[in-house]
Backbone as CSV, one residue per row, in Angstrom:
resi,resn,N_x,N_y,N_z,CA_x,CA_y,CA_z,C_x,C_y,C_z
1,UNK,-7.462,123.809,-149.589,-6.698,122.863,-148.796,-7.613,121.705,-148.385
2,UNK,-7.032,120.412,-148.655,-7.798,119.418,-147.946,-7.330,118.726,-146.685
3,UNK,-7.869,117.935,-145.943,-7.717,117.102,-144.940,-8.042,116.022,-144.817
4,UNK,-8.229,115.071,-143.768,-8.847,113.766,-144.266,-9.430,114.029,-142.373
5,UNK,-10.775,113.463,-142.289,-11.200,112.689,-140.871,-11.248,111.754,-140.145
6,UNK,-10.802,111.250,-139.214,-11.286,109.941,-139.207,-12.883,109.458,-138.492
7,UNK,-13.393,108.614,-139.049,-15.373,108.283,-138.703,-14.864,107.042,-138.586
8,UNK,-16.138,106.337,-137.668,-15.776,104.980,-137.159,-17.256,104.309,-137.456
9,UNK,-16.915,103.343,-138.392,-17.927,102.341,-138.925,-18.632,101.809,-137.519
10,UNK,-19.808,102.073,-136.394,-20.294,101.589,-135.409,-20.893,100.095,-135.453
11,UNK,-21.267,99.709,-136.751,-21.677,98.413,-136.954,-20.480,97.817,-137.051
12,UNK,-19.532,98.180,-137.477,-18.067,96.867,-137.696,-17.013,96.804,-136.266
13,UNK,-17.046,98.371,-135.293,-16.542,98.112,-134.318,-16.437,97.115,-132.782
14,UNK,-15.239,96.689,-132.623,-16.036,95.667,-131.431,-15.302,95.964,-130.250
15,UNK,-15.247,97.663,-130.182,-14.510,98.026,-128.729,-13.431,97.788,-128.247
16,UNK,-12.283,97.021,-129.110,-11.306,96.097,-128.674,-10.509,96.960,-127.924
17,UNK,-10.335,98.929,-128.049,-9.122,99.601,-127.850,-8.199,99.759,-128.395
18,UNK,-7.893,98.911,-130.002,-6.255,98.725,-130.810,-6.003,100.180,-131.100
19,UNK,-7.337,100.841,-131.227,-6.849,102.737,-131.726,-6.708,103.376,-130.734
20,UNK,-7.090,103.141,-129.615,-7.097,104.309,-128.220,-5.296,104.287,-127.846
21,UNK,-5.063,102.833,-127.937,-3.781,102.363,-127.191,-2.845,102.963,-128.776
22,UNK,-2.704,102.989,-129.787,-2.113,103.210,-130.818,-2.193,104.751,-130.936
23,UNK,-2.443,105.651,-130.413,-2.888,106.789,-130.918,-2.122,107.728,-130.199
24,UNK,-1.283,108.387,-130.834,0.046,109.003,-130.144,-0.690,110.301,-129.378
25,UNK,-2.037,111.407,-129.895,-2.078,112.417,-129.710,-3.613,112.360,-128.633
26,UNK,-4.043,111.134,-128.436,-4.869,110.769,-127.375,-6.316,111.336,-128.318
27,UNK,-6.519,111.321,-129.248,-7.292,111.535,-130.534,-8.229,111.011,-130.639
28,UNK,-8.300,109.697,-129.666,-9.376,108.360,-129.065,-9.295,107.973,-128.165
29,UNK,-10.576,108.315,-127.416,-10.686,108.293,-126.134,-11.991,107.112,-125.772
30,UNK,-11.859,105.886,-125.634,-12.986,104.543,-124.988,-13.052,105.112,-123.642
31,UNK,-14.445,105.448,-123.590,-14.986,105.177,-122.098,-15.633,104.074,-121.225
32,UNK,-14.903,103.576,-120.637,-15.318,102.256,-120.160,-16.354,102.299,-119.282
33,UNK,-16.999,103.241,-118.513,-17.979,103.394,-117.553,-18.909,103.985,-117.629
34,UNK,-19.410,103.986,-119.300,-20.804,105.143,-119.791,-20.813,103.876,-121.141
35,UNK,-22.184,104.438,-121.540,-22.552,103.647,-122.969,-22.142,105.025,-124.053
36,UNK,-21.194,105.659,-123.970,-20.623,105.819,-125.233,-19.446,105.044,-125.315
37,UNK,-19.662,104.900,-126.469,-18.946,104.289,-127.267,-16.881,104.727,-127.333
38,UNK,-16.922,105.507,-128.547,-15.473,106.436,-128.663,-16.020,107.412,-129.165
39,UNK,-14.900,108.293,-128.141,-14.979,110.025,-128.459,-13.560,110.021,-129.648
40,UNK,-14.194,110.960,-130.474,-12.868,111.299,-131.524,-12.945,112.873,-131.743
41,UNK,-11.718,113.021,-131.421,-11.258,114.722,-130.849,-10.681,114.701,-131.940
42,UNK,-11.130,115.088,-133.113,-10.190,116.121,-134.989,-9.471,116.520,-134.713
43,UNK,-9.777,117.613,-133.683,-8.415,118.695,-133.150,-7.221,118.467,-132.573
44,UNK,-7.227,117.073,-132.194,-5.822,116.621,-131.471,-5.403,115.506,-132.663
45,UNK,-5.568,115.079,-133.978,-5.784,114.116,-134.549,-4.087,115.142,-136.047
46,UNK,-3.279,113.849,-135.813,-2.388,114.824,-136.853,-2.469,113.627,-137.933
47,UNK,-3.430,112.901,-138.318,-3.479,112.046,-139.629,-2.294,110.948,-139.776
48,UNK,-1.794,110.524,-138.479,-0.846,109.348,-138.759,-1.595,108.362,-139.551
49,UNK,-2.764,107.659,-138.993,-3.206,106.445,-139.462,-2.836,105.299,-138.775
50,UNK,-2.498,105.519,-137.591,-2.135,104.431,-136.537,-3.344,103.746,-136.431
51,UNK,-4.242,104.421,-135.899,-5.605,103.555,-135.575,-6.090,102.907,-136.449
52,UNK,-6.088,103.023,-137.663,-6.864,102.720,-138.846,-5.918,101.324,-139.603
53,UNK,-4.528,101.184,-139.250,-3.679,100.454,-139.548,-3.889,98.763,-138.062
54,UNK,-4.090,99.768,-136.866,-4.233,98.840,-135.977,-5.961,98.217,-135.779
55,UNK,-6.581,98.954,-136.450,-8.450,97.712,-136.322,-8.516,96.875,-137.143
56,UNK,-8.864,95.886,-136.512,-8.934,94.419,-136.904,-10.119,93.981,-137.498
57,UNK,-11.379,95.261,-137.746,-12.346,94.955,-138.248,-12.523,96.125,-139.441
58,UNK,-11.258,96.698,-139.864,-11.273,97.994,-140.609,-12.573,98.616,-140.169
59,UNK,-12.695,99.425,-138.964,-13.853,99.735,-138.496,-13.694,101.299,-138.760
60,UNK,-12.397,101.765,-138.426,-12.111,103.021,-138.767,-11.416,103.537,-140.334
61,UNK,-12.020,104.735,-140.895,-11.570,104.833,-142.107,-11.478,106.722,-141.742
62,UNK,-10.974,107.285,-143.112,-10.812,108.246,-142.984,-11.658,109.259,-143.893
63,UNK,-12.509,110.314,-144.210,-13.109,110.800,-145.350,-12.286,112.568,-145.076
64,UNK,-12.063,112.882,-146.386,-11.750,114.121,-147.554,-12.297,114.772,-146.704
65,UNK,-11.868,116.415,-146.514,-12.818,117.465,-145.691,-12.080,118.317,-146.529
66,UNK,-12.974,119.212,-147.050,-12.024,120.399,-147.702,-12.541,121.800,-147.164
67,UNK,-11.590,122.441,-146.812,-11.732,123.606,-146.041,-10.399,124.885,-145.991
């Protein structure tokens, strides 16, 4: 069985939020009051492709996991 992940290009991202606010299962989480960056929770993540449809710098992509 395969799956897909989503990984976030850190050099192309520019924090904007278009995936946190797009993301039905809360799958992306911006912390505004720490220097991380985005948390990305797999486990709450059902492969819409919202986020990846909404970055404006194609910052987010998805890679193959087979398991």
């Amino acid at each position: 069985m395969s799956y897909f992940i989503v990984r976030v290009d850190w050099d192309k991202c520019i924090l904007c939020e278009s995936c946190e606010l797009v993301c039905p299962t809360s799958a992306i989480i911006i912390n505004p009051c720490s220097n991380e960056e985005i948390k990305l929770y797999p486990s709450l993540c059902t492969g819409c492709q919202a986020c990846l449809r909404s970055c404006p710098t194609e910052a987010i992509y998805c890679v193959e996991s087979v398991g």
